[in-house]
C-alpha positions, 0 to 999 in steps of 0.5 A: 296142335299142329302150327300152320293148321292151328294158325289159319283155323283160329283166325277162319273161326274168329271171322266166322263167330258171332262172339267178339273174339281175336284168334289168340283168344279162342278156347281150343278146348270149348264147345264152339257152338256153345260159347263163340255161336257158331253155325252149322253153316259156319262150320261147313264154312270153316271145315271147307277152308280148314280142307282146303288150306290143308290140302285134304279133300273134305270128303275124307273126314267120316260122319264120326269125325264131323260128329265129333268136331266139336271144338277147335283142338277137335278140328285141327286134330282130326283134320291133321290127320288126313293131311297127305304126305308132304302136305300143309300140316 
């Protein structure tokens, strides 16, 4: 996972679950609905800030790649791949 993408998406997820969970404790690898409840609200929430601290507009990521987001190494991955040369990631 990409370091500074992974740091600050696990503890914007934390605050942001209805789960009682610490950012180390995050599954990277499970369905975040499913098992930490979050919102689609939430999930507008997190990628927004994910977005934001990455330096990538949110308008990049495609209906297939919100569709797909389903977990945190899902998030950090595809948002990765947007970051601009020289950027957060």
């Amino acid at each position: 996972m990409h370091a500074d993408i992974a740091e600050f998406t696990r503890r914007r997820l934390a605050a942001l679950t209805a789960a009682d969970v610490t950012p180390g404790e995050l599954d990277p690898d499970v369905d975040l609905v499913r098992s930490y409840g979050l919102t689609s609200l939430n999930k507008v929430v997190l990628l927004t800030s994910v977005c934001r601290r990455a330096g990538v507009d949110l308008t990049l990521l495609s209906d297939d790649d919100l569709a797909q987001m389903l977990t945190l190494r899902e998030i950090i991955d595809t948002i990765a791949r947007y970051v601009p040369e020289g950027g957060n990631a």
